[in-house]
BAMI-603846 format. One record per residue (C-alpha): residue number from 1; x, y, z. Coordinates in steps of 0.001 Angstrom, whole numbers, padded with zeros to 6 digits, always signed. Layout:
residues N
NUM|X|Y|Z;
...
This chain:
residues 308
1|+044146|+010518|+018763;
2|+041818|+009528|+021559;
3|+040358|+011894|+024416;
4|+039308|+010577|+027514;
5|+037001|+013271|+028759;
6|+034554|+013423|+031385;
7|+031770|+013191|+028432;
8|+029574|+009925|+028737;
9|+027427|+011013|+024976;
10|+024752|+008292|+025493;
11|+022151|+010069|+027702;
12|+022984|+013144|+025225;
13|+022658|+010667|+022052;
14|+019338|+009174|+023136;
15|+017299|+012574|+024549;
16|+018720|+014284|+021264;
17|+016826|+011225|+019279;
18|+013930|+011046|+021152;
19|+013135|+014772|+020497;
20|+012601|+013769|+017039;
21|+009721|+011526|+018318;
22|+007919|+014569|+019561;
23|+008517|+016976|+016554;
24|+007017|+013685|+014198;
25|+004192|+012990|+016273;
26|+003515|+017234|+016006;
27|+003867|+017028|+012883;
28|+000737|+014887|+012186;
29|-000799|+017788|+014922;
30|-000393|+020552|+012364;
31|-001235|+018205|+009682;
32|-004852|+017111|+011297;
33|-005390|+020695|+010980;
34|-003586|+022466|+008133;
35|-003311|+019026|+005152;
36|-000001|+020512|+004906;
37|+002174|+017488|+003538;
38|+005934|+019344|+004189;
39|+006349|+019860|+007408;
40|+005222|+015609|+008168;
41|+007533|+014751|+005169;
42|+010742|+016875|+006999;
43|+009748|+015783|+010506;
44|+009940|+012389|+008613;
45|+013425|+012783|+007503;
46|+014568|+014483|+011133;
47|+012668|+011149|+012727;
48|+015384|+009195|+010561;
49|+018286|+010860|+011722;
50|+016922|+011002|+015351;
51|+015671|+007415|+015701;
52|+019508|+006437|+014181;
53|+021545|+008177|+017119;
54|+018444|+006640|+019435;
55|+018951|+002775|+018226;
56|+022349|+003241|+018089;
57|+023100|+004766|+021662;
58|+020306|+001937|+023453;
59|+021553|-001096|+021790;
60|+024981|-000414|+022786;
61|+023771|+000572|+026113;
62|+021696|-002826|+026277;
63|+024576|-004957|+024527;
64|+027736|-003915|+026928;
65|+026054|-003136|+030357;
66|+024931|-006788|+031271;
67|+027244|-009221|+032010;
68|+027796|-011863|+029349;
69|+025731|-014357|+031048;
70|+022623|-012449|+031002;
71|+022867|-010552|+027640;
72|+019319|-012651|+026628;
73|+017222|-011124|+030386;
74|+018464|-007915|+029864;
75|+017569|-007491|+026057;
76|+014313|-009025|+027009;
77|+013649|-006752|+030023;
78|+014735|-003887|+027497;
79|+012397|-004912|+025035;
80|+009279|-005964|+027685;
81|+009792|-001690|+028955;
82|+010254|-000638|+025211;
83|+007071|-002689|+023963;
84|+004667|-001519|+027391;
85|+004760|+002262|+025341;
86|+003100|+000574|+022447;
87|+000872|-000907|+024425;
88|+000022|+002733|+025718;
89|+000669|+004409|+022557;
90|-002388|+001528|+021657;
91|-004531|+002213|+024446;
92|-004720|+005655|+023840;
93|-006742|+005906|+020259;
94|-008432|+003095|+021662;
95|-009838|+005281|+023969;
96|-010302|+008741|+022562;
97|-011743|+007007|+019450;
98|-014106|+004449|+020641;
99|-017085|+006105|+020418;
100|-016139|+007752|+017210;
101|-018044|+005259|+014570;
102|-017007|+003410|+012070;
103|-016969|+006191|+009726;
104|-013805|+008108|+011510;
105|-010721|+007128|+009266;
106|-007966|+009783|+011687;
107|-007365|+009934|+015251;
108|-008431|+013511|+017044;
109|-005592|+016051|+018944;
110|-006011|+014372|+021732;
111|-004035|+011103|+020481;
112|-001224|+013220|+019146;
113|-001319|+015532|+021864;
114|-001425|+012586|+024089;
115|+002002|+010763|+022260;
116|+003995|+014541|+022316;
117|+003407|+014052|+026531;
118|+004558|+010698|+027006;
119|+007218|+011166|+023864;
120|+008763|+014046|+026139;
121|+008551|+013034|+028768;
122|+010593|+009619|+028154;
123|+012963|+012282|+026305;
124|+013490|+013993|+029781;
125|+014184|+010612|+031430;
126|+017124|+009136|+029165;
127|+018526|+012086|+030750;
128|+019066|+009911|+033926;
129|+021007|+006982|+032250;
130|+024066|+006004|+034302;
131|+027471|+006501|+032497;
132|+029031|+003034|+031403;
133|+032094|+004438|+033707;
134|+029906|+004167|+036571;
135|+028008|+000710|+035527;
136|+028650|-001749|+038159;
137|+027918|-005446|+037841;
138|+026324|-007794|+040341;
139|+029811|-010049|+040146;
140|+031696|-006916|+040292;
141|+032980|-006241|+036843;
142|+032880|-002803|+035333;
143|+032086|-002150|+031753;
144|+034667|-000719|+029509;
145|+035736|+002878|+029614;
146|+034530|+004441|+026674;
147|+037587|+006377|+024625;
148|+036158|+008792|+022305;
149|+038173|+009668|+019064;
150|+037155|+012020|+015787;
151|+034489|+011324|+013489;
152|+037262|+010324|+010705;
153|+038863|+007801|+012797;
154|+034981|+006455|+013948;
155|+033995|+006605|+010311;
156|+036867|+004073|+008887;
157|+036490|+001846|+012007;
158|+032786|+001410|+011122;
159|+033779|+000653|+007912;
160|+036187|-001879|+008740;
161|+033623|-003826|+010167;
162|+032545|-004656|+006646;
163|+035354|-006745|+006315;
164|+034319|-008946|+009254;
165|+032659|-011939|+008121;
166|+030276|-012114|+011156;
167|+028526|-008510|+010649;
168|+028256|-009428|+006883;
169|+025835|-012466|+007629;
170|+023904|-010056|+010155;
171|+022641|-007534|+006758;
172|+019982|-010006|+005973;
173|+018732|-010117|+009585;
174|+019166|-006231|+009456;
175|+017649|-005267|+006200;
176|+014357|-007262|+007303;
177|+014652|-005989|+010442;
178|+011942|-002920|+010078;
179|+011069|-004092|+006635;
180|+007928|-005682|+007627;
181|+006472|-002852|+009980;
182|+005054|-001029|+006346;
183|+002921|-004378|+005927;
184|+001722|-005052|+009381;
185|+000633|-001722|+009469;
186|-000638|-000299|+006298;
187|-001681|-003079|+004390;
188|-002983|-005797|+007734;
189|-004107|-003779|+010220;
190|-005161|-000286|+008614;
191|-007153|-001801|+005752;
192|-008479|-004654|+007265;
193|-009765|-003045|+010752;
194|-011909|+000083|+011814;
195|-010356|+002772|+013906;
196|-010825|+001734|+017270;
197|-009893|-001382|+016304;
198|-006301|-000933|+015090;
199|-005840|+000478|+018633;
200|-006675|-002347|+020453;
201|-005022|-004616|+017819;
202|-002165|-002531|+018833;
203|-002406|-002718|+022313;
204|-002254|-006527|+021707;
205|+000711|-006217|+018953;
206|+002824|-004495|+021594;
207|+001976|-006696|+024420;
208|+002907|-009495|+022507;
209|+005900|-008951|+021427;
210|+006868|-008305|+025775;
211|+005654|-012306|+025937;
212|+007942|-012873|+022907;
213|+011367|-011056|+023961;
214|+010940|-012654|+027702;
215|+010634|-016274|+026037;
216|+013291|-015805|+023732;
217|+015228|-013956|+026306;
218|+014774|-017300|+028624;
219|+015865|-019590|+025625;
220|+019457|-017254|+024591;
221|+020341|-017559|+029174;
222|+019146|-020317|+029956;
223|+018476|-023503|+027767;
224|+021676|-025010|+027488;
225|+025080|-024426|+029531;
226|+026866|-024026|+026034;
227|+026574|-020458|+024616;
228|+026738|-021939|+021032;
229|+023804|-024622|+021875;
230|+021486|-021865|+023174;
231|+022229|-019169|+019948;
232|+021615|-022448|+017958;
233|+018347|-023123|+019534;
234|+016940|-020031|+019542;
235|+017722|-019499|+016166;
236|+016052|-021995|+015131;
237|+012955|-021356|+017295;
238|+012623|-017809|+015788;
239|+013326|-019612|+012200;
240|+010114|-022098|+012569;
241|+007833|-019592|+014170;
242|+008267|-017247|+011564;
243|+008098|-019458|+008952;
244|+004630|-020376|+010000;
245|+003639|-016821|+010577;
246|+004088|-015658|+007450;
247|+002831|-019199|+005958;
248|-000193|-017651|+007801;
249|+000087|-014204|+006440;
250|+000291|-015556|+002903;
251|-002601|-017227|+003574;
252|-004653|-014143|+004906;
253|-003512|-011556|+002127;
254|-005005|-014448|-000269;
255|-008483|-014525|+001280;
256|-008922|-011158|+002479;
257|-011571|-008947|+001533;
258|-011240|-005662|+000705;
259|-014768|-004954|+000950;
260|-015162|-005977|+004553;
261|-013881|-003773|+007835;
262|-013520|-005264|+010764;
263|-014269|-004526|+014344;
264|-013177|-005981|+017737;
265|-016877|-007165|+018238;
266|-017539|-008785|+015808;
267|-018288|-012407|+016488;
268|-016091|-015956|+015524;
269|-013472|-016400|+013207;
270|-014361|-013343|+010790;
271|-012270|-011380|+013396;
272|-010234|-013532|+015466;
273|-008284|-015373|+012810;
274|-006915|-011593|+011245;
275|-006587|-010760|+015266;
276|-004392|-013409|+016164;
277|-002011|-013466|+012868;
278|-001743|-009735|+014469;
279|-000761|-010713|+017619;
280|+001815|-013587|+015942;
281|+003586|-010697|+014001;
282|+004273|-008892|+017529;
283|+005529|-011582|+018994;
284|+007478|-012904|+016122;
285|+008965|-009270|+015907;
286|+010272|-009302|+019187;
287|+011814|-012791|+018860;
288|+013315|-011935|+016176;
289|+014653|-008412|+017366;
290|+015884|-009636|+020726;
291|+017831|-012894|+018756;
292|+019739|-010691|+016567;
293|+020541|-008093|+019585;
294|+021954|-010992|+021453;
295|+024113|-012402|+018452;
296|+025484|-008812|+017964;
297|+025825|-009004|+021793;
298|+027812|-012373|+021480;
299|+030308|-010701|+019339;
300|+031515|-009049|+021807;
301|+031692|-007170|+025371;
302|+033350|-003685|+025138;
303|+031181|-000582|+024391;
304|+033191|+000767|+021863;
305|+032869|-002065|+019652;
306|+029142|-002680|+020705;
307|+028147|+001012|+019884;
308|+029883|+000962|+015757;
């Protein structure tokens, strides 16, 4: 049986999962000063949980609010806002640990301290989402009034939509999705980099991937007149660049040495080639993200199909 309600969940849902943010990023606080493993491995776990009703609340929110034409701009402006925190989130180790030497292998309180602030405070803000019942479009159209039912009846409609054809050829897409973040990070840009260094890698990573979601954005709105030809094309865009990107990636993990640490100064290709394979993997990522939002997106309009 559904309720109708006055309750609009998502600002709820998405200041309930960005709270998690702020108890993981104190987590590695406590940890800078305690080597206590527990509380960062249960934060960890909490993170999970939080960063599932998070995802889950803004892509539904970013799928069903735009009109159909403009599914590709709005992921893309989505993703450009999303991606300018990493570039902060970058900027700020960058800072605090640039004069810190090559020797310094973690970031001081004042990076963590730093990410609990801005982590809140974007908490406090998803407090200010409009309610899809008060969502108006530009031509007019409203977007669907969310019905809210029990979790048993949610639970077996979610699960019905393993039975649809079209969400079963989206696992792939999904399973790789965050699959690759444990390699850019840990074993490209920790390893390979000095502190600082990984901070303004970062700051480009993040940036990046804001050129990559607006390009790909443009290609899914506005390349052909045919929805079809445009999910087609950019497709196959995102296919070709990451082909090459990880053709490139293979190619670095071969030659790279262990041995040497890199810095932002130093001179030539030593540290541009790693830099710019760094900067390819952002902007792959957000190709790549944005595509599969708008597929989902193409699947169809109303929220409560959009949000299972």
């Amino acid at each position: 049986m559904q309720t109708k309600g006055a309750r609009e969940p998502y600002k709820l849902i998405l200041f309930a999962g960005c709270s998690t943010y702020v108890l993981y990023a104190g987590s590695f606080l406590y940890y800078n000063h305690y080597q206590h493993q527990f509380f960062a491995i249960v934060a960890g776990a909490i993170l999970g949980v939080g960063a599932g009703l998070l995802w889950a609340a803004q892509g539904a929110i970013m799928t069903s609010y735009p009109p159909e034409n403009r599914k590709g701009t709005y992921i893309s402006i989505f993703w450009s806002i999303f991606n300018m925190g990493g570039v902060i989130g970058g900027l700020i180790p960058f800072i605090l640990n640039y004069n810190r030497g090559d020797s310094a292998v973690t970031v001081n309180d004042g990076t963590y301290i730093g990410f609990m602030v801005f982590m809140a405070v974007g908490a406090v803000l998803s407090l200010t989402i409009l309610p899809a019942s008060k969502v108006v479009r530009d031509d007019g159209t409203r977007c669907t009034k969310m019905l809210y039912s029990n979790a048993a009846t949610e639970s077996v409609e979610i699960l019905k939509l393993f039975y649809n054809w079209k969400m079963l050829l989206i696992i792939p897409a999904a399973w790789s999705s965050n699959f690759f973040y444990t390699y850019q990070f840990n074993h490209v840009n920790k390893p390979q980099f000095n502190l600082r260094t990984r901070g303004f890698n970062n700051v480009f990573y993040w940036g990046a991937q804001m050129v990559g979601s607006v390009g790909i954005g443009y290609v899914m709105d506005f390349s052909f007149k045919s929805r079809r030809k445009r999910g087609v094309l950019g497709i196959g865009v995102v296919a070709l660049l990451a082909s090459a990107i990880w053709g490139g990636a293979l190619a670095n993990q071969i030659n790279h040495d262990s041995r040497v640490i890199l810095d932002f100064k130093d001179s030539g290709s030593r540290y541009a080639g790693p830099f710019v394979l760094y900067f390819s993997f952002g902007l792959l990522d957000a190709m790549f993200q944005s595509m599969v939002y708008w597929v989902i997106g193409a699947l169809a309009n109303d929220s409560e199909i959009l949000s299972r």
